[in-house]
C-alpha positions, 0 to 999 in steps of 0.5 A: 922657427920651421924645420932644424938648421940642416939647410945652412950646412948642405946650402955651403955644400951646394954652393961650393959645389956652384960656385965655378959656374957664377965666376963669369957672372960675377966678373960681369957684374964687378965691371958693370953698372947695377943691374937687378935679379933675373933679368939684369934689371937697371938700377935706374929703373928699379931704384933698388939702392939709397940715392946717397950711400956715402958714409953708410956701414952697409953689410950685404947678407949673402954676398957671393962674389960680392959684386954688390958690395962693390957697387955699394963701395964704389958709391962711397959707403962702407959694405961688410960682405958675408957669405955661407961659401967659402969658394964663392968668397974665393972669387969675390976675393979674387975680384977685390985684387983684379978691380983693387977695391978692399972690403971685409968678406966673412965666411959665415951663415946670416942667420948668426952673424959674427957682428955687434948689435946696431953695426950698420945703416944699411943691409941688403940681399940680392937672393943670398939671404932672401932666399937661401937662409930661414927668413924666421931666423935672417930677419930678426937677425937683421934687425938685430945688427942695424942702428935705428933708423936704418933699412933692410933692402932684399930681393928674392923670387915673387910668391906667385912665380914660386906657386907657379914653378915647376919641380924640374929647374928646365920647366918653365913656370906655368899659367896654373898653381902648382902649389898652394900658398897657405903653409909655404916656407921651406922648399926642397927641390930635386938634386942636385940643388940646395934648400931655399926659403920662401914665404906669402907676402903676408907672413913676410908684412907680419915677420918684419913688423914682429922683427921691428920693421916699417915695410917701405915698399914692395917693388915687383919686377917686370923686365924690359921686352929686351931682357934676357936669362939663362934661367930656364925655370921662367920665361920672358913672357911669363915674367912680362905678364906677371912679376917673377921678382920682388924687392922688400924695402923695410926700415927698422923703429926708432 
């Protein structure tokens, strides 16, 4: 289960703390169409979402401002937005009222969350839980609260860009390792920043199958030579010559 839970009270300080940073970004993306990550990869060219939502209890693990929440609204289904912020909620909630479109927002941690087993059809996280909660602990958890038959969609940063990456979030990732990957779960970076998680796409293939899951497919993420990010501990070329993201598509047993 890896280290004790501290993480999930210091990663709502550190949020409450971010938050007024991504309000801008968040108003972006409620006005725009689905793009992905990083790079604002389209949702035409990565396919992240079913093609038919309509209908679908969807629970979005880590929502934020809830913009894709908003876009799985738009599109006819039914999301559940929960986030471990409160000042993040505070924006989504805002942006409800400016766009009037309703859903439920809980403020609460996706490692335990607050709903029955078998609550939904579809769950996703766009980091938020990927990375930011303890995958030994989200992913079962996740298991827990969708139907049979339903699929988990995550996206989160690739191994080899975390083995890559420096200490220091101005420093680009190298051309080197940095890191080993053998043991990787738990990172703690320098201050100010909060404690994310990530592990090999082996433990990952192991957790989800222990967890109920079929692994549908793993899309890594190349953006276009257009793309642009105010992240600087990636840059372009390195991201066009090796995936800086990845997206996990897994199904629960029936």
């Amino acid at each position: 289960m890896g280290e004790s839970g501290d993480h999930v009270a210091i990663n709502r300080a550190h949020w409450d703390q971010q938050a007024a940073s991504y309000v801008k970004a968040g108003e972006q993306q409620w006005a725009g169409e689905p793009s992905w990550g990083l790079w604002g990869v389209p949702e035409a060219e990565l396919g992240v979402l079913p093609d038919d939502v309509t209908g679908l209890d969807a629970i979005e693990l880590g929502c934020g401002t809830g913009y894709v929440s908003a876009w799985l609204a738009r599109r006819g289904a039914r999301p559940v937005g929960i986030d471990n912020s409160a000042e993040q909620l505070a924006t989504a909630r805002r942006l409800q009222a400016q766009h009037g479109l309703a859903f439920p927002l809980h403020l609460g941690d996706a490692e335990a969350t607050p709903f029955e087993d078998a609550s939904f059809d579809f769950a996703i996280s766009e980091y938020g839980a990927a990375i930011w909660c303890d995958p030994y602990r989200w992913i079962p958890e996740a298991a827990r609260i969708l139907r049979p038959g339903g699929q988990l969609v995550f996206l989160c940063n690739s191994t080899l860009m975390m083995l890559a990456m420096q200490d220091d979030d101005n420093a680009a990732a190298t051309e080197r390792l940095v890191r080993p990957q053998r043991g990787m779960h738990r990172f703690v970076w320098p201050e100010p920043s909060g404690i994310e998680f990530h592990i090999s796409p082996g433990d990952w293939i192991r957790l989800l199958r222990r967890s109920g899951f079929e692994v549908e497919d793993l899309i890594e993420v190349y953006p276009p030579e257009t793309a642009s990010s105010h992240y600087k501990f990636v840059s372009l070329p390195w991201a066009r010559a090796w995936p800086s993201e990845e997206i996990w598509k897994a199904r629960k047993w029936m």
